[in-house]
Every structure is written in C-alpha cells, then in structure tokens.
C-alpha positions as CSV (number, residue, x, y, z in Angstrom):
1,X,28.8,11.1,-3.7
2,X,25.2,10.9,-2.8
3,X,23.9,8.0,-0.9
4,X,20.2,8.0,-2.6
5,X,18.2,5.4,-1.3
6,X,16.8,2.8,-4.5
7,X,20.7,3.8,-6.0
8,X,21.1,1.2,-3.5
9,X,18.4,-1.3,-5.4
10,X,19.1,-4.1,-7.9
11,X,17.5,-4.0,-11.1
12,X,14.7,-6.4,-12.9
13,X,12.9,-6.8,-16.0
14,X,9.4,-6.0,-16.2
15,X,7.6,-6.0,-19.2
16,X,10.3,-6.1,-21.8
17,X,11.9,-3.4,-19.6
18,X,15.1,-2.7,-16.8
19,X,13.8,-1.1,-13.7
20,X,14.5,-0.9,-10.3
21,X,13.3,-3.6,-8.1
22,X,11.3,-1.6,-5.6
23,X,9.9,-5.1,-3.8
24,X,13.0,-5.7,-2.0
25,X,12.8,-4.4,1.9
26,X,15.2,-3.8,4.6
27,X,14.7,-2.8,8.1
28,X,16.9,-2.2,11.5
29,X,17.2,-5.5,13.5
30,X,15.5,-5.0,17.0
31,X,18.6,-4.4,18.8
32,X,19.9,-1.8,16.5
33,X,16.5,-0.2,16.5
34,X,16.2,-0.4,20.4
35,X,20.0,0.4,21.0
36,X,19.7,4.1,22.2
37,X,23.4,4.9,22.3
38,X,23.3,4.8,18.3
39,X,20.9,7.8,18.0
40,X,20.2,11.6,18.4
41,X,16.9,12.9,19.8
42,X,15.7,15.7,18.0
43,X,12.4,17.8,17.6
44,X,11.5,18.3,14.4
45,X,10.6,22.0,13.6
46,X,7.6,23.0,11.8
47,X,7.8,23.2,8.1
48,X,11.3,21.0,8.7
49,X,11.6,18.4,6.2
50,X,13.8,15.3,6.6
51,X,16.3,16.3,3.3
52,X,16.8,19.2,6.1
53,X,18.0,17.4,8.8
54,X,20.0,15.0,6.7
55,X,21.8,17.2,5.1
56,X,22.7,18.9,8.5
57,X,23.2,15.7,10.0
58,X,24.8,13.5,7.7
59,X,25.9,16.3,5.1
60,X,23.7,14.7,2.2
61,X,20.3,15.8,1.7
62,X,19.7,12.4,-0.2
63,X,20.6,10.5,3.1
64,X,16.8,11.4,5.0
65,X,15.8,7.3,4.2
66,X,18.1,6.9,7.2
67,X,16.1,9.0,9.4
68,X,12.8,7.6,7.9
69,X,13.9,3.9,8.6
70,X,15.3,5.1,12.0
71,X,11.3,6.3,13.0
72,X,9.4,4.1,11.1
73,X,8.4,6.1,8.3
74,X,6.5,4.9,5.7
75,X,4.5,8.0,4.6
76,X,7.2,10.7,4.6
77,X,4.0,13.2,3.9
78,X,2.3,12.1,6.8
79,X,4.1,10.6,8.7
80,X,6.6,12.7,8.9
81,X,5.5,16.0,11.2
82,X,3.4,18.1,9.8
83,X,3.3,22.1,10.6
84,X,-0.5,23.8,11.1
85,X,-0.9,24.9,7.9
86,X,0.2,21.3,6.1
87,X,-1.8,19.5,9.3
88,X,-5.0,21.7,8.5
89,X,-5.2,20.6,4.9
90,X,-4.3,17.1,5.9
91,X,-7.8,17.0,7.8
92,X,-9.6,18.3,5.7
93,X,-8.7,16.1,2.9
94,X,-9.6,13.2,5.2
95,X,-12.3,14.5,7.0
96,X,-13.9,16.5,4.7
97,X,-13.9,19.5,7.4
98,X,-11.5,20.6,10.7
99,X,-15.1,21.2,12.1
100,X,-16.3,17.6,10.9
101,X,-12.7,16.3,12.5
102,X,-13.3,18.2,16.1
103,X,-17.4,16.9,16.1
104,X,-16.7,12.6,15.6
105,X,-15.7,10.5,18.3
106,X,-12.9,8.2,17.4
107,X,-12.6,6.5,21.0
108,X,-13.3,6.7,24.8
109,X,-9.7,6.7,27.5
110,X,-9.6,6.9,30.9
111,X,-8.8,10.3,31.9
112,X,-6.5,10.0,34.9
113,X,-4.2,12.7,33.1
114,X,-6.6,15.9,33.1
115,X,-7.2,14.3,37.5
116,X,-3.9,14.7,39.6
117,X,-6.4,15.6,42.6
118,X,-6.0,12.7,45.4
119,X,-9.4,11.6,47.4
120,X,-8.8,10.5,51.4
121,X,-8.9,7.1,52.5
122,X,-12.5,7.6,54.2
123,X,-13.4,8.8,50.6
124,X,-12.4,5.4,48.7
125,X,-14.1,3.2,51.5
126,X,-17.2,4.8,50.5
127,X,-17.0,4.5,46.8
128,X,-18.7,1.3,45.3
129,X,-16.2,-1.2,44.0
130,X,-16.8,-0.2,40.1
131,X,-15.5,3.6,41.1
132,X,-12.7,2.1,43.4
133,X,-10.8,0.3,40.6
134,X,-10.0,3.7,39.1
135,X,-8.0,4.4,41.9
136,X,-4.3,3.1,43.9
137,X,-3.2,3.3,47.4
138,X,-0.7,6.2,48.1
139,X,2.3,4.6,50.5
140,X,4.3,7.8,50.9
141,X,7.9,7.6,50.8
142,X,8.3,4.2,52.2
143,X,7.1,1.3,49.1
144,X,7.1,-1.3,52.6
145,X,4.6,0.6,54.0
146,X,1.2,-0.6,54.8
147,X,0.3,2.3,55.5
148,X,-2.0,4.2,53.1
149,X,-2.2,7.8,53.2
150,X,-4.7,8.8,50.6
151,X,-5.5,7.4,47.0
152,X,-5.0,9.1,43.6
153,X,-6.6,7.9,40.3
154,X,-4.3,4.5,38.1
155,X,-2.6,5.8,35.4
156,X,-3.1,3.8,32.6
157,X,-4.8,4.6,29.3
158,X,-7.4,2.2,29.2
159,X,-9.4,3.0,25.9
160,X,-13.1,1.7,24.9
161,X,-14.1,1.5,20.9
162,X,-17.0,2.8,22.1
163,X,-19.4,4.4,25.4
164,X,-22.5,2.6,24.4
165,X,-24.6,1.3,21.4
166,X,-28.7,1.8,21.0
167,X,-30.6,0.7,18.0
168,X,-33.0,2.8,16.4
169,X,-35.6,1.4,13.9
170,X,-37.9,3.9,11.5
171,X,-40.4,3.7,8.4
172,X,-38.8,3.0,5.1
173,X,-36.4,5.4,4.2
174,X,-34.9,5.6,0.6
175,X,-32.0,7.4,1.5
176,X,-29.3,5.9,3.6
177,X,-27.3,6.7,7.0
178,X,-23.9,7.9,5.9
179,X,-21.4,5.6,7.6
180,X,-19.6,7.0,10.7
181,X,-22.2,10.7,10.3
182,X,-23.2,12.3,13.4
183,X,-26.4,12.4,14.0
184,X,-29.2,14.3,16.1
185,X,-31.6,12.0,18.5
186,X,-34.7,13.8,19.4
187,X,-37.6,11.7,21.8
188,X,-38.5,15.1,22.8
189,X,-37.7,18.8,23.6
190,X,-36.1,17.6,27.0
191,X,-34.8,14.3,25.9
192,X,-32.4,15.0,22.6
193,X,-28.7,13.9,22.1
194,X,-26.3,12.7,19.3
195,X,-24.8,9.5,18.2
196,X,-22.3,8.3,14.7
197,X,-23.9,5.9,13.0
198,X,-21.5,2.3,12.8
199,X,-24.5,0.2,10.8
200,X,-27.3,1.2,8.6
201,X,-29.8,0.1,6.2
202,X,-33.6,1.2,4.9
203,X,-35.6,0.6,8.1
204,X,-32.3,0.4,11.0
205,X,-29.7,2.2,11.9
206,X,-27.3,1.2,15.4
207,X,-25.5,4.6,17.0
208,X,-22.7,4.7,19.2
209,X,-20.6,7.1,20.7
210,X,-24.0,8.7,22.8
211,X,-23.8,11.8,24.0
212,X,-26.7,13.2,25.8
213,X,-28.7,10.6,25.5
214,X,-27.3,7.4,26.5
215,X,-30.7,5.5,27.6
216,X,-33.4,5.2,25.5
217,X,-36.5,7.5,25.9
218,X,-40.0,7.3,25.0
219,X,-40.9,6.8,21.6
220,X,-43.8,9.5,20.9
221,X,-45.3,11.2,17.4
222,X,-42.5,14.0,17.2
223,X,-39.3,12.0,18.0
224,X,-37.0,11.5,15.2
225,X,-33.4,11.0,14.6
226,X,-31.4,13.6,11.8
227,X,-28.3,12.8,9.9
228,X,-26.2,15.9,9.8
229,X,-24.6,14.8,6.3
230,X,-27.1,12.6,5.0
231,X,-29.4,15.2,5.8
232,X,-32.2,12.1,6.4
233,X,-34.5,12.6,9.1
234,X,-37.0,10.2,9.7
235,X,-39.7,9.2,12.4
236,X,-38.6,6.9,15.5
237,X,-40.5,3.6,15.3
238,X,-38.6,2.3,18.1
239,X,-35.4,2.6,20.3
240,X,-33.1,-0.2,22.2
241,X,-29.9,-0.1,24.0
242,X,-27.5,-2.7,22.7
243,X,-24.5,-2.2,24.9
244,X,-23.5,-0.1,27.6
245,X,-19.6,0.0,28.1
246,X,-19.6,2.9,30.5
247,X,-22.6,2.9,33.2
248,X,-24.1,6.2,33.5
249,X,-25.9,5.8,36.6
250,X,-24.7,7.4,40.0
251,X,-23.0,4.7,42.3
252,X,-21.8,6.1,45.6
253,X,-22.2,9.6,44.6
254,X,-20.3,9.3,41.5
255,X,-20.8,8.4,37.8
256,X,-18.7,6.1,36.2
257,X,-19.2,8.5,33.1
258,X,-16.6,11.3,34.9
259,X,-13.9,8.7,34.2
260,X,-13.6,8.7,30.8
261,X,-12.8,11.2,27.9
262,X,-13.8,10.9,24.3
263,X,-11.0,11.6,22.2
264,X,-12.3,13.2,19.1
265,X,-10.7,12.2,15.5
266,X,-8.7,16.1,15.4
267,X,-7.6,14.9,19.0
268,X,-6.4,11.8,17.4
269,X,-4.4,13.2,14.8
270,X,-3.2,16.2,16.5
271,X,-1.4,13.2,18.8
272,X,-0.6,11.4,16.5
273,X,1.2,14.3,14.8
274,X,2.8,15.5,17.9
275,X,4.7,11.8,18.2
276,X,6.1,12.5,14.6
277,X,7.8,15.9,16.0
278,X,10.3,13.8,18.3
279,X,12.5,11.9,15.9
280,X,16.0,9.9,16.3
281,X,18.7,10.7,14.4
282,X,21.6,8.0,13.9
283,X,24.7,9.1,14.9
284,X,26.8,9.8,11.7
285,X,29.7,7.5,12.8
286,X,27.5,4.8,11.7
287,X,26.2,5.7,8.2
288,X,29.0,4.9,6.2
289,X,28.5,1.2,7.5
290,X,24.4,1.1,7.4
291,X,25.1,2.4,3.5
292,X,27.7,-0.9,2.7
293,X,25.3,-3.1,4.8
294,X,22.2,-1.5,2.7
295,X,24.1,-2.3,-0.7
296,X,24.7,-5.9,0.4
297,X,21.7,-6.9,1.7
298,X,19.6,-5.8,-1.8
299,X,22.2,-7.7,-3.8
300,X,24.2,-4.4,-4.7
C-alpha cells in the first residue's frame, strides 16, 4: 500500500467542511537527524526527482517526504536540485535576467580557497598587522613545533554584507532608484565605477557593493550617477563615504582589497543549488517504523 504523506494526517472541519489538517508538523529529533549510520549518501542526478529515488529506494514513489524530511526540504521545487535548464528559468523568474543574476553583488568572503600559495616567514614579518591576520603559522609535521616554516592564508569563510557604502545626493528627481539596481558612477572620464543601490528617495540615494570607485571623487559639472533599470540619470550634487569595510589602500605592499571575493547572486544560487545535489537517503530498514511513528504522532 502506498505510504502518501498527509494519508498520514487527521482530519478537521473548516468552514462547514472535512479536510485534512495540514497545520500539524513533524520533524526528525536531532539525534536521528545527526545519526549518520541511519542514512545513504547519494548525488542527485540532473532532471532526478525525489518520487525517483523513492521509488528505487524504498519501492514507493509516494514515500519521497522521507527523503525531503531527511534534507530539510521545504520547497521540493527549489529546494530540491535543480538541472541547468530548470536552474536557468529559476533565475530568471527571480532575477528578472541570468545576466542581471551574474552583474549584483550578494556578499563579500574571504577568498583563501581560490590562494593555496604559501608566503615565507621574512614575507609575513613584513606585512602590516591588518594583512597578517589573513594568514597562520605552518609547523610542518610536528603540531609541538615552534618552529615555523612558512605561512599560508586561514581558511575560514569570513563574509561582509557589504565592501563599503558612499552617499550620493542630486537635484530633485521624480523618478526613483530601483531597490538593489546597479548603477553607473561617473565623477569623470578617469574616475567612473558602479554601485547597487540599498536606500533611495527624491534627492539621496546610499550605494554599496563599490566597484571601481570606492572613494569619493570630485564633484564637477559632468559627473552623474545612472541606474541601469531605473534608467534615472541625474547630476551629482555631492558625494560621501559612509563606511568602509574593506580598506583599499596599500599597507605593506598589499591591499586589503586582494583578500576578498564578491560572490555574485548566480554564484549564490549556483551553491546553493550544488548543496541540494548531495542528499541522504534513510536506510529502508527504518521506514516501516518512521511510517507507524508518523501515524501516531499526527493522531492517526
């Protein structure tokens, strides 16, 4: 018989009628969830869905609720793993364009991955303390070692909302900033960059995620800023930076700027989306059990 998943729901009334009551929830306890002895790893292939590997799994295509309470599906559509074709449209219904996607900064991370290179330990000495925390001592093969033999970058993913902020202030302007747009900053022909815009209104608009131009420059009769889907471009009155999370002036040698990555919102989601291809499958030895445990726990 088919173990469908709100079979396994009580019913209510609701307006004069009998329907399931879809407000009940249920979830693995932690140690069930955590207990890696109960599960399968499995990659999900493209264009795979989750009745698929039920039914190969647990021989019942009705049975995939397992594997979505096993990963912590909500979403089956997208939060399940999406092939390119399904992951293309998926952007593009979000972000209006793949183009759009690839263009907006969602974040900054520290970008020890893409630098396996290791620096001497004459080469850290001379770095400024700022460029130094980036780094960790190399003992060789013995961890009781004081010895340091050369230094390679820390890997953790530190992540920053943002690089820096600058405030831009203009003539009256009818027409408003789009929220999050990206925008062109012009002071002149040798000082022009781009920023997404986090606050607007008629006369102000704050940009962060800088690129190019992370400093303001001098204000003079042809500098302007241009919103790419707005399409408002309007006269620089005045320019300010607000914050500055990630100095772009040279200490030692080096900018602090080299350290970080933006991650772009199609680099975000093509992540994302990669995580959802590595599922857990629970071993079919326990279903029958989950299924009476299911049924009692929602008052079957």
């Amino acid at each position: 018989m088919p173990e469908r998943y709100f079979d396994k729901f009580p019913l209510t009334t609701y307006n004069g009628q009998t329907v399931v009551d879809i407000t009940r929830r249920t979830t693995f306890l932690n140690k069930v969830y955590n207990n890696p002895n109960l599960y399968y790893l499995y990659d999900v292939k493209p264009g795979e869905r989750a009745d698929n590997i039920s039914s190969r799994y647990f021989n019942d295509p009705y049975m995939s609720w397992i594997l979505y309470m096993s990963n912590g599906v909500i979403d089956p559509y997208y939060d399940w793993y999406m092939d390119s074709t399904s992951f293309s449209n998926f952007i593009t219904t979000k972000y209006g364009s793949i183009a759009r996607a690839m263009n907006k900064v969602k974040f900054y991370r520290n970008n020890w991955a893409d630098d396996t290179s290791a620096i001497s330990v004459d080469t850290y000495n001379s770095l400024a303390a700022a460029i130094q925390d980036y780094y960790i001592p190399d003992y060789g093969n013995d961890p009781s070692s004081s010895i340091v033999l050369r230094y390679y970058r820390k890997k953790i993913d530190w992540v920053l909302k943002t690089n820096a902020v600058a405030a831009f202030t203009f003539n009256t302007q009818t027409q408003s900033f789009v929220n999050d747009e990206v925008v062109n900053i012009h002071y002149d022909n040798n000082n022009t960059g781009k920023g997404q815009v986090c606050y607007s209104n008629s006369t102000y608009v704050a940009l962060q995620h800088l690129n190019g131009v992370t400093t303001t420059g001098t204000i003079t009769g042809s500098s302007y800023i241009y919103g790419t889907e707005s399409n408002v471009n309007t006269s620089i009155t005045s320019a300010s930076l607000v914050s500055n999370n990630i100095p772009v002036g040279i200490s030692s040698g080096i900018s602090e700027t080299l350290f970080w990555s933006p991650v772009t919102y199609y680099d975000y989601e093509t992540e994302m989306n990669e995580n959802n291809k590595a599922i857990r499958a629970l071993n079919p030895a326990y279903t029958a059990q989950l299924n009476t445990e299911m049924k009692n726990l929602l008052g079957q």
